[in-house]
VOKOL-380332 format. One record per residue: x, y negated, z negated of N, C-alpha, C in turn. Coordinates in steps of 0.05 Angstrom, whole numbers, plus 32768, in hexadecimal, padded with zeros to 4 digits. Each point is the difference from the previous one (the first is absolute). Example, Ala and Ser with C-alpha at 12.3 -4.5 7.8 and 13.67 -1.06 7.14 Angstrom:
BEGIN
810880727F647FEE7FE8800080127FE88000
7FF97FEB800E80107FE87FFF7FF17FEA7FF2
END
This chain:
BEGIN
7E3B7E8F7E2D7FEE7FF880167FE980148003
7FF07FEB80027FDC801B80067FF97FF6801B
7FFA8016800E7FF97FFC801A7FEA80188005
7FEE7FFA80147FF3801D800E80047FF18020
800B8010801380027FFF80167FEE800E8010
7FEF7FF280117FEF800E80078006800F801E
7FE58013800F80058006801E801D7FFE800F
800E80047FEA80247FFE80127FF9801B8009
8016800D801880048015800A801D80097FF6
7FFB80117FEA8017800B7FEF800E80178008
80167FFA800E8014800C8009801580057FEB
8000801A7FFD800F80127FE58008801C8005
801A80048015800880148007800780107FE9
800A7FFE7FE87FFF80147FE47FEE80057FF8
7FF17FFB80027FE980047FFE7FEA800D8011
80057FFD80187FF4800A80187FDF7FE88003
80017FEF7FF57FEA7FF27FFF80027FED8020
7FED8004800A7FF87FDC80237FEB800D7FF5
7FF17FE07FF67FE87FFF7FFE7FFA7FE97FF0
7FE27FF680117FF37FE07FF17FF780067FE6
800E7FF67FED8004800B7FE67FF67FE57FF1
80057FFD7FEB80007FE97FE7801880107FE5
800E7FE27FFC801880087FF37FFE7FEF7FE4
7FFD80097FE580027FE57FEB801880077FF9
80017FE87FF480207FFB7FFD7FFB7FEC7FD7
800C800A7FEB7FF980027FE9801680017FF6
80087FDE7FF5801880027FEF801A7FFC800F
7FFF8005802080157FFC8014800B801C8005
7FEB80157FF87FFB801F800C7FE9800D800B
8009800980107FE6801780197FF280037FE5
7FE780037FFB7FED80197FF17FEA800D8010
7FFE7FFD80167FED800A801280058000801B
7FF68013801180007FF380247FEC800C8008
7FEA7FFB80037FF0801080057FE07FEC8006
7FEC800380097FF07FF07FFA7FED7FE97FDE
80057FEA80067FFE7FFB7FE37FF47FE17FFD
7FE980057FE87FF07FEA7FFD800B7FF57FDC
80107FE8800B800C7FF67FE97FFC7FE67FFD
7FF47FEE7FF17FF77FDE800380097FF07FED
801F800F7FED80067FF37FEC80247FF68011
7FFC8006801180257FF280067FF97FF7801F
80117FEB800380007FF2801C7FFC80198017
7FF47FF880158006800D801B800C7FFC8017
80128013800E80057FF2801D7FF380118012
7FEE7FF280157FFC80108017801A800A8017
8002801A80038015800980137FF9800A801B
7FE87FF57FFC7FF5800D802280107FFE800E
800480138016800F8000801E801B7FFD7FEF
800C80027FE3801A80037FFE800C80197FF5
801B80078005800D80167FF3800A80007FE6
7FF280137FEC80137FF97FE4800C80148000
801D80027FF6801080127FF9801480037FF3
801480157FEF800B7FFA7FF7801E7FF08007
80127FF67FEB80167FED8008800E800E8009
80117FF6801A800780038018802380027FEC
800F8010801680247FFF7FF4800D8001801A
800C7FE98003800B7FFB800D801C800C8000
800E8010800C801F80137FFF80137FE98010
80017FF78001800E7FEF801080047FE07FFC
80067FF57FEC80057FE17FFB80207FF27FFC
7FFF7FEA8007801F7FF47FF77FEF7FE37FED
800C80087FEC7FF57FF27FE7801D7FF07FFE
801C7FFA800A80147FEE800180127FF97FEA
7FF2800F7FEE80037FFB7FDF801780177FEC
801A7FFF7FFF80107FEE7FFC80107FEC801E
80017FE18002800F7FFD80187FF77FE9800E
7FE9800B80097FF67FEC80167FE67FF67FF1
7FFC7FF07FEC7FE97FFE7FEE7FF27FEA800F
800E7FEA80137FF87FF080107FE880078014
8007802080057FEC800180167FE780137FF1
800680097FED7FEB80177FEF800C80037FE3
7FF380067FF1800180077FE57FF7801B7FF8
800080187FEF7FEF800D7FFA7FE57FF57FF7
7FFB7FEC7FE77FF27FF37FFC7FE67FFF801F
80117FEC800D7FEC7FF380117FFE801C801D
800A800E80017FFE801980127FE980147FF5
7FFA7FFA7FE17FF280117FF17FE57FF48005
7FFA7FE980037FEB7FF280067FF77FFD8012
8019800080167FE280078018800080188007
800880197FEE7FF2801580087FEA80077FF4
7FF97FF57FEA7FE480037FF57FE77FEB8009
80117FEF80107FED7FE880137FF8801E8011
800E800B800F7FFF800880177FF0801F7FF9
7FFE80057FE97FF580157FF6800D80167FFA
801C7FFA8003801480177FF380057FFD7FE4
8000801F7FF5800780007FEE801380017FF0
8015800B80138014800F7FF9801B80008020
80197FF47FF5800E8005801E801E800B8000
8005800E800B801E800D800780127FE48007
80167FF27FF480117FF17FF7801C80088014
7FFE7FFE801E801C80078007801C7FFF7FFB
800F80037FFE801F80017FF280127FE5800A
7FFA7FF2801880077FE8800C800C7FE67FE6
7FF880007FF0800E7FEA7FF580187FF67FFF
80097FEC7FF5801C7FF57FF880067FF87FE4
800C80197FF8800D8017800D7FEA80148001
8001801380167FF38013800C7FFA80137FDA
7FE4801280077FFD80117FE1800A80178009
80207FFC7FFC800E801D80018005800B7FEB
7FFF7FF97FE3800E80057FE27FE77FFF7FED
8006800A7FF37FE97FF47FED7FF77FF47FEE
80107FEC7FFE7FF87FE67FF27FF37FF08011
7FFC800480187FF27FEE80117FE780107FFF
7FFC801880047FF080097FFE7FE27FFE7FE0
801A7FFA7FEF7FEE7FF17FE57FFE7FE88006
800B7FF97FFD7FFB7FE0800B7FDD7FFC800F
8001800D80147FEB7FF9800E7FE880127FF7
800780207FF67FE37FFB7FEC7FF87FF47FED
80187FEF7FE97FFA7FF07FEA7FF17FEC800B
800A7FF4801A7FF37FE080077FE6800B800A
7FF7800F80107FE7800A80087FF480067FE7
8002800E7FF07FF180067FE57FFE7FE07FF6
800E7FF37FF67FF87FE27FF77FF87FEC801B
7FFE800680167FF87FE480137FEB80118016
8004801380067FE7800880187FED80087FF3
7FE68002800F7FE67FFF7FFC7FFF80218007
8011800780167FFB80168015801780187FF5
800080187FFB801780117FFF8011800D8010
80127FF37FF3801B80038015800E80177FF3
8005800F8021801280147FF8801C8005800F
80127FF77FF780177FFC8021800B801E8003
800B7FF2801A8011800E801380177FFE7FF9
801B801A800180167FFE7FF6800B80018025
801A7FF68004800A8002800E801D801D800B
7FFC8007801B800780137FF8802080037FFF
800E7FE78011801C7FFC7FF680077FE97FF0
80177FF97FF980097FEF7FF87FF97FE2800E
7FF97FE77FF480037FF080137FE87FFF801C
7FF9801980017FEF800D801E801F7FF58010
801180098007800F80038016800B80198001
7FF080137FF78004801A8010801A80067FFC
800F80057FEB801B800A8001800080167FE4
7FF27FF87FE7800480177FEE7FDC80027FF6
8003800A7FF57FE7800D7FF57FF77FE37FE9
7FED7FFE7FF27FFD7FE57FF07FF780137FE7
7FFF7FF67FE57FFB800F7FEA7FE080037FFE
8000802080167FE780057FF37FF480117FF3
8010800C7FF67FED800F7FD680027FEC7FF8
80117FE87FF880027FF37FE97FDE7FEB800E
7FFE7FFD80117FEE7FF380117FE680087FF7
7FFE801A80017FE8800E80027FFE80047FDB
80127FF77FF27FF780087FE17FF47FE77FFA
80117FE4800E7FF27FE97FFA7FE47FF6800A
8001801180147FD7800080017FFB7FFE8023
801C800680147FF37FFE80177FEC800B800E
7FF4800780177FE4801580028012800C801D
80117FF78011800D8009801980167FEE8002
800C800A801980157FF4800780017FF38027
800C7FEE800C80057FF2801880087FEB7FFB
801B80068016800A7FE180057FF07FF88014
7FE37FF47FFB7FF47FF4800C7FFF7FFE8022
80047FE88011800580018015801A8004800C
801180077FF0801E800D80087FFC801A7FFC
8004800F801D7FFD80178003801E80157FF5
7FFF80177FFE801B800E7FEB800880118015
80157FED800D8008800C801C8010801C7FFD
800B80047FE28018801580017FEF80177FF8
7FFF8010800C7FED801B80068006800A7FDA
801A800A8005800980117FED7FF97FE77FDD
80087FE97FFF7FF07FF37FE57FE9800A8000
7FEA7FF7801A7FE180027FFB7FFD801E7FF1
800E801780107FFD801B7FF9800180047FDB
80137FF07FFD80047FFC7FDA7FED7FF27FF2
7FF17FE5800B7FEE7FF57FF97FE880188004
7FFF8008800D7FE2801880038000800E7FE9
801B800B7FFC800580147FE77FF87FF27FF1
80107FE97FF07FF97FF87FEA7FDE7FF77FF7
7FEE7FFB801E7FEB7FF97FF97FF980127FF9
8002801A80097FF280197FF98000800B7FE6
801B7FF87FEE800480037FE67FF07FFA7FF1
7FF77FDF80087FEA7FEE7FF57FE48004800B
7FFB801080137FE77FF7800F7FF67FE98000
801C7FF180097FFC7FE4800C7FED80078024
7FF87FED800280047FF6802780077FF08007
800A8000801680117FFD80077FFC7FED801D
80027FE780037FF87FEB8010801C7FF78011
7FF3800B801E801A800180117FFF7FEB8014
800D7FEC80057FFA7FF2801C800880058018
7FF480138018800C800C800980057FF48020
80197FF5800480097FFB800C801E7FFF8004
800780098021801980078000800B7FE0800D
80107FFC7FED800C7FDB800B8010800C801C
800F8013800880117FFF800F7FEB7FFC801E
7FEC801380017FE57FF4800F7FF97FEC8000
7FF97FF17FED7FEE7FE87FFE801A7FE88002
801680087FFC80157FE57FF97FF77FE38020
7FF77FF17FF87FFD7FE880117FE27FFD800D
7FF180117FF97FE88002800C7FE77FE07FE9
7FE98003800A7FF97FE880037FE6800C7FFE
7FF58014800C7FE78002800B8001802A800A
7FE080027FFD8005801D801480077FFF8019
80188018800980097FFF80197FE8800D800E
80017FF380127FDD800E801F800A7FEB800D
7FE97FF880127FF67FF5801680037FDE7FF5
7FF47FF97FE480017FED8000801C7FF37FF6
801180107FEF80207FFA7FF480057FFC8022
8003800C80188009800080157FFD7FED8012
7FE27FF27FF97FF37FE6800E800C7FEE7FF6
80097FFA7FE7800C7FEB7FF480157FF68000
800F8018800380197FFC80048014800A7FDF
7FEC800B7FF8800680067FE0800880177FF5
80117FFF7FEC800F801B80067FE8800E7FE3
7FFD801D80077FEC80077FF88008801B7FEE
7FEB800C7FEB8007800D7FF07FF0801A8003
8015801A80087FF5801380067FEF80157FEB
7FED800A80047FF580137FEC800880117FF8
8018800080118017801C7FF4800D7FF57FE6
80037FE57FFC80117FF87FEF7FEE800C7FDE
7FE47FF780037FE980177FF48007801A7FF3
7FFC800D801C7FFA801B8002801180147FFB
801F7FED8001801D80147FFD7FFF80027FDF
7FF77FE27FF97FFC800A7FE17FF4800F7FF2
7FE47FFA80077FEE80127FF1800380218001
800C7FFD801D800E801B7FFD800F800D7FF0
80167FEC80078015800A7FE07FF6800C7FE2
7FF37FE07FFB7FF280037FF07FF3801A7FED
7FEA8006801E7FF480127FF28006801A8004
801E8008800C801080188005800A80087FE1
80077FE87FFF80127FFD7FE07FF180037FE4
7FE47FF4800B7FE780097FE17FFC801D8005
7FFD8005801B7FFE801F7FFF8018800F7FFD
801080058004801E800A7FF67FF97FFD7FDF
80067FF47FF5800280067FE87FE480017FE8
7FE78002800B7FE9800A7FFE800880228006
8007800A801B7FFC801C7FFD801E800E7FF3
80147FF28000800980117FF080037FFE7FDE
7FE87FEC7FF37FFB7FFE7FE37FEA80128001
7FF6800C80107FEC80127FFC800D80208012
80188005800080078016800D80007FFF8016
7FF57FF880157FF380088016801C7FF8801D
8000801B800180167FFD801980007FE88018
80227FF580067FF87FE880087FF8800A8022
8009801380098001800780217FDE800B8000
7FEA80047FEE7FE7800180037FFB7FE78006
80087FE97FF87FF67FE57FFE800C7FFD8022
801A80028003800E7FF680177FE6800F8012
7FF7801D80097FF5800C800A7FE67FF18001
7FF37FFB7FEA7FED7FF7800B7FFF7FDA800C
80187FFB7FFD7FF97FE98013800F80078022
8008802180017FFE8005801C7FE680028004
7FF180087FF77FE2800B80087FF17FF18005
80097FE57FEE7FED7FE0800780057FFB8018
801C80028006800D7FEE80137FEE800E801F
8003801E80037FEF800780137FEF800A8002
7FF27FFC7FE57FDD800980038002801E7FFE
8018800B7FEE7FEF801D7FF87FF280097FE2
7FFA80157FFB7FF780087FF2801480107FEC
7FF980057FEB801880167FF37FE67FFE7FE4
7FFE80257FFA7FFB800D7FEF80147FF57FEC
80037FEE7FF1801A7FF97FEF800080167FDD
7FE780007FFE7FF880097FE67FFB80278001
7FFF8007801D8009801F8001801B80077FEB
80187FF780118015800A7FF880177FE78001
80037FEE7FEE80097FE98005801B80068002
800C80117FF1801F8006800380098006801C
7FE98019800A7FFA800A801580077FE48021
7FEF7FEF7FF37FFF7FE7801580137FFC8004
800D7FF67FE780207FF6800A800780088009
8009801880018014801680087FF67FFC802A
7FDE80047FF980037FFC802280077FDE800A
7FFE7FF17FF2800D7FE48010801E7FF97FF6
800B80197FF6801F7FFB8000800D80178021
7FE380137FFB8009800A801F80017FEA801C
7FE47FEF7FFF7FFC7FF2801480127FF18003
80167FF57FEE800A7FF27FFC801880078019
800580227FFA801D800180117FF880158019
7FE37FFF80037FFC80158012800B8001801B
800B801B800A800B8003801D7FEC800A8014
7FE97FFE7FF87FE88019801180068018800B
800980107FEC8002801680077FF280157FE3
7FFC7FEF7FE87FF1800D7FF17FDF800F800B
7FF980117FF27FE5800380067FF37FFF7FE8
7FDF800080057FF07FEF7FE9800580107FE9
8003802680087FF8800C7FE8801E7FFC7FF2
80168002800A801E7FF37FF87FFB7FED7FE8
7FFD7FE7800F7FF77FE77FED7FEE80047FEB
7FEC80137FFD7FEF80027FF1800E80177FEA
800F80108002800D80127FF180197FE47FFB
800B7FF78008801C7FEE7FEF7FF27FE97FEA
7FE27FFD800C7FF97FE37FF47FEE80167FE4
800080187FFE7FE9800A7FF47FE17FF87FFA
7FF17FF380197FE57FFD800B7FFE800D8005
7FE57FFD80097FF1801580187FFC80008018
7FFD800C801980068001801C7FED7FEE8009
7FDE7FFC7FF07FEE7FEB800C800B7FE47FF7
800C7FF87FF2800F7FE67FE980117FF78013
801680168007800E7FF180167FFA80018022
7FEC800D80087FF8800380197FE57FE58007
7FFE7FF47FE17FEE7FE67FFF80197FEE8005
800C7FF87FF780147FED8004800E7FFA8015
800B8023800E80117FFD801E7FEA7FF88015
7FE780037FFA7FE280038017800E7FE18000
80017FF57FEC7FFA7FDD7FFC80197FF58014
801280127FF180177FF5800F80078000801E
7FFA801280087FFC800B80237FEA7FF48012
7FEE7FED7FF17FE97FF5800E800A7FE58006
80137FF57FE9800A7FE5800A801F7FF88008
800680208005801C80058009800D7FF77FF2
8004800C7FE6801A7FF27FEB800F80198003
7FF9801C8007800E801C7FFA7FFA800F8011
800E801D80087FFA800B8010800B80157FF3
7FF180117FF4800780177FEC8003801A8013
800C801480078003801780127FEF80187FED
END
């Protein structure tokens, strides 16, 4: 295909390019973007439009092995290049779900012979997606997955997810979590407020959310800081510090730190600062910053 596209507004974040540009297009490849007087290949005017590159969609259910009735790879591949995608993340949802990896060939062979668009799936991260064992994923990830999620079934058992983290980390997979706690959400309909209440509808709290992502991201961090050494009661410490808005020198004397939030931990107020500062091996300004913090919002009362 020969094209020169004219006055589009070329939006090209790798590039760093926004700007009313002219783009030819030679053979069914870029050779230019830049301003350009060319009268041997068709034109389109793009005024007032955005050209840019093809869009990837992370997120599709292409149905394909299973439900071919409602989607195909084939025909999933086509309207993402209708739609201007080029390329889409293949969720693990099928029947049977892409927990193994012959399913996982499977659906890059048929995408390589039937989509227009490149598909790259999603492995699932248990068996089945019902959350009870782990699903094969090295063998997953050799047959060509790019991540792992059981989709909209969230991985309620703390301690699996914790093993799925690991293993992604092996792979520098990512790791796609749905994060919701069913035992919250079980029977809900709608967000719980004012309006779940008007209705008469039983409603779905943001905690059901928020308890997850928590988990969640307790558990990427747990085994993030200790693949990189990093003591876990610095980490615990500093989400005391979040929790009440203090400060901590962490990078003075990090060993040091701990040591003072394993004191805070059992303090009787009867220590004194320079005490604490000789057990924690800091310095007397390091911890007389911290107790200041603590005594202004009444968490401590140091003697």
């Amino acid at each position: 295909m020969d094209l020169l596209i004219k006055n589009g507004r070329v939006v090209d974040p790798a590039r760093r390019i926004d700007a009313v540009v002219d783009v030819v297009i030679r053979g069914g490849k870029i050779t230019s973007i830049g301003k350009a007087n060319v009268a041997d290949i068709p034109h389109f005017d793009a005024t007032g439009l955005i050209v840019a590159p093809g869009f990837f969609d992370i997120h599709v259910h292409l149905r394909e092995p299973g439900t071919e009735e409602a989607e195909t790879i084939a025909t999933g591949g086509a309207a993402a290049v209708a739609g201007g995608f080029v390329a889409v993340a293949a969720m693990p949802n099928t029947k049977p779900p892409n927990d193994n990896p012959s399913i996982t060939s499977y659906i890059i062979s048929e995408a390589k012979r039937s989509s227009p668009a490149l598909v790259f799936p999603i492995g699932a991260v248990t068996r089945e997606q019902k959350g009870e064992t782990l699903a094969e994923i090295g063998e997953m990830v050799e047959a060509g997955i790019v991540g792992i999620s059981d989709d909209g079934k969230p991985v309620m058992d703390g301690r699996l997810f914790r093993r799925a983290l690991e293993y992604a980390q092996l792979f520098n997979l990512p790791v796609i979590q749905h994060c919701e706690d069913l035992n919250l959400s079980k029977g809900g309909v709608m967000h719980e407020g004012v309006y779940s209440t008007r209705l008469g509808l039983k409603g779905i709290p943001s905690s059901a959310e928020d308890t997850m992502v928590s988990r969640d991201l307790i558990l990427a961090m747990i085994d993030t800081l200790e693949s990189n050494r990093i003591p876990l009661n610095i980490y615990q410490g500093e989400v005391f510090c979040s929790r009440y808005g203090l400060h901590v020198d962490w990078y003075e004397n990090p060993e040091g730190n701990k040591a003072l939030f394993d004191i805070m931990d059992r303090i009787d107020g009867t220590m004194s600062i320079a005490e604490i500062a000789r057990a924690c091996g800091v310095s007397f300004d390091a911890v007389k910053r911290v107790v200041d913090q603590l005594r202004e919002r009444g968490l401590a009362d140091y003697v």
